[in-house]
C-alpha positions as CSV (number, residue, x, y, z in Angstrom):
1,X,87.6,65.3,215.7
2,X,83.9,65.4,215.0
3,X,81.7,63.1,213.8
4,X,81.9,64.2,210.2
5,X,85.7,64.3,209.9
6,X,85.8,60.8,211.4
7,X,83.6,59.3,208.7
8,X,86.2,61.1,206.0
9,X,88.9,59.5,207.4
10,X,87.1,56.4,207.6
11,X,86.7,56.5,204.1
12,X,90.1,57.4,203.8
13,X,91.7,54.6,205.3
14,X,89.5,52.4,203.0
15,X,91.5,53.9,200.3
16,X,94.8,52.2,201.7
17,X,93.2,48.4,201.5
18,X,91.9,49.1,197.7
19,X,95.5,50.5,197.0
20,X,96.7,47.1,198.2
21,X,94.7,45.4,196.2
22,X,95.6,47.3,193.1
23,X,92.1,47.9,193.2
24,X,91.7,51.9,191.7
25,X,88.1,52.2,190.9
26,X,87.1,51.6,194.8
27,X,89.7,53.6,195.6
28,X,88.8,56.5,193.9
29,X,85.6,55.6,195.3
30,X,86.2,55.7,198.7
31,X,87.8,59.2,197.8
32,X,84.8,60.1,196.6
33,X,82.7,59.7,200.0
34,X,85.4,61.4,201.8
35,X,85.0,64.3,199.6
36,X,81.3,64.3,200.0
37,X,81.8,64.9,203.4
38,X,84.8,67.1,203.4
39,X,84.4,69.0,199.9
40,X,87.4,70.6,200.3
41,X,90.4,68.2,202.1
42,X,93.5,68.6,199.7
43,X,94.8,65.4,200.8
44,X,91.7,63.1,199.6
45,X,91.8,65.0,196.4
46,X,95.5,64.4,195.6
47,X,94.7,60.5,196.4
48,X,91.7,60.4,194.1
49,X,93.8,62.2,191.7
50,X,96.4,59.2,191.8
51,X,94.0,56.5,191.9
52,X,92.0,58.0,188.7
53,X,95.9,58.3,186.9
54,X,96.2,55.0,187.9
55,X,92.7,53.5,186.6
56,X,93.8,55.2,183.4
57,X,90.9,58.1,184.0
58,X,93.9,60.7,183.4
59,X,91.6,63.6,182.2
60,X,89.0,62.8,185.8
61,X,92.7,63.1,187.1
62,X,94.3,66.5,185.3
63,X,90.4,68.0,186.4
64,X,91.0,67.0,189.9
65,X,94.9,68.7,190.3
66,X,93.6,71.4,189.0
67,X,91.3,72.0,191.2
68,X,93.3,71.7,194.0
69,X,95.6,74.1,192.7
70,X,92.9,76.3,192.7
71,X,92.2,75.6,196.3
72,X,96.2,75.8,197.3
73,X,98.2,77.6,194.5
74,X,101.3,76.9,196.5
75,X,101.0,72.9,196.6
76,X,103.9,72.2,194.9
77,X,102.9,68.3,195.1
78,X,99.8,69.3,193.3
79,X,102.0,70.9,190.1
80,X,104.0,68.1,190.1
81,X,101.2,65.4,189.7
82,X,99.5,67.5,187.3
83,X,102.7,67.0,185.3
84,X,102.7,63.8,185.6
85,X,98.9,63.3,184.5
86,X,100.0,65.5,181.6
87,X,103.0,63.3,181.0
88,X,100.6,60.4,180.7
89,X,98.4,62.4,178.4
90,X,100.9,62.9,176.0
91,X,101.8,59.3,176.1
92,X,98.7,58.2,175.1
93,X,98.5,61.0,172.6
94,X,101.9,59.8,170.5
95,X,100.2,56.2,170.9
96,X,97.5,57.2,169.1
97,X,99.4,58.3,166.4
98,X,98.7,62.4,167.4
99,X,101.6,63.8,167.7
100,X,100.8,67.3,167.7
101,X,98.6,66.7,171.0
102,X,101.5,64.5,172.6
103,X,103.7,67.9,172.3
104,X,101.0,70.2,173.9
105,X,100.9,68.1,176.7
106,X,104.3,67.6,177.3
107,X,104.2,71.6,177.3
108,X,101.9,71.4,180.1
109,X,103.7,68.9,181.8
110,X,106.8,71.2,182.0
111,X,105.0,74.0,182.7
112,X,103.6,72.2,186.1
113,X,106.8,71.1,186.2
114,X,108.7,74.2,186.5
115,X,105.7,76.0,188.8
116,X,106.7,72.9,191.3
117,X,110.6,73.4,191.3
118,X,109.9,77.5,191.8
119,X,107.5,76.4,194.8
120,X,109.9,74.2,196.2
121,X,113.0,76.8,195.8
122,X,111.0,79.5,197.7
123,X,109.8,77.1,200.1
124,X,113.9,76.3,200.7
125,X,114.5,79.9,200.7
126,X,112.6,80.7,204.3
127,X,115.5,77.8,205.9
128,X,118.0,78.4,203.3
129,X,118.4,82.2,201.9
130,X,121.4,81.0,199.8
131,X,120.0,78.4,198.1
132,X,120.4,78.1,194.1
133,X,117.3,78.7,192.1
134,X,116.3,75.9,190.3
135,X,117.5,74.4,187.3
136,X,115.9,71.8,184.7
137,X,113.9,69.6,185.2
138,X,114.8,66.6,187.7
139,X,117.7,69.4,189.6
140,X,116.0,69.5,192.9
141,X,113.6,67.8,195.0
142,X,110.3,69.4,196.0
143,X,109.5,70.0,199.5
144,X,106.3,69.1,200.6
């Protein structure tokens, strides 16, 4: 491991004692720094995702799935959080009385939904050729 990637994980592992402490912002923080060092490590940016979703920054959250969708189009984990930050959305939408934007996003949501479940079913395909494909939402689990 070289120096750099040590410091990443170091910030990394900070991540798991703000977690603890319900503590989001310092979190996403310590994300942060590991980015900075490592720009492009998938797994820092689906933390920071959470920890944004979770210190209610939900569009700092949708921007970050997104871009690691770009980075790995095939991360079903990455669809499904993104419809998960878009479930949220549209939560907070129908809350604030705009119902017409709580639909959209729950579009979106099932949209990142479904690319998930088609990753997932081709990812059981290469151990299981006769597997189903998928169904509705909540039919199968997703294979990370």
């Amino acid at each position: 491991m070289t120096e750099e990637s040590e410091k990443a994980q170091q910030h990394y592992l900070e991540v798991l004692k703000h977690y603890g402490e319900d503590n989001y912002p310092a979190a996403a923080e310590a994300h942060r720094k590991a980015l900075e060092i490592s720009p492009d490590w998938t797994e820092a940016m689906h933390g920071l995702a959470m920890a944004l979703m979770h210190g209610d920054q939900v569009d700092e959250a949708i921007v970050v799935g997104k871009r690691i969708c770009e980075l790995d189009p095939e991360d079903a984990f990455a669809h499904t959080s993104l419809s998960m930050f878009y479930q949220r959305k549209s939560v907070i939408a129908r809350e604030g009385g705009e119902a017409e934007a709580s639909a959209s996003f729950i579009e979106e949501a099932e949209k990142e939904g479904a690319k998930a479940r088609l990753i997932s079913w081709k990812e059981e395909l290469k151990t299981n050729p006769d597997a189903s494909p998928p169904g509705p939402a909540g039919s199968m689990d997703v294979i990370q």
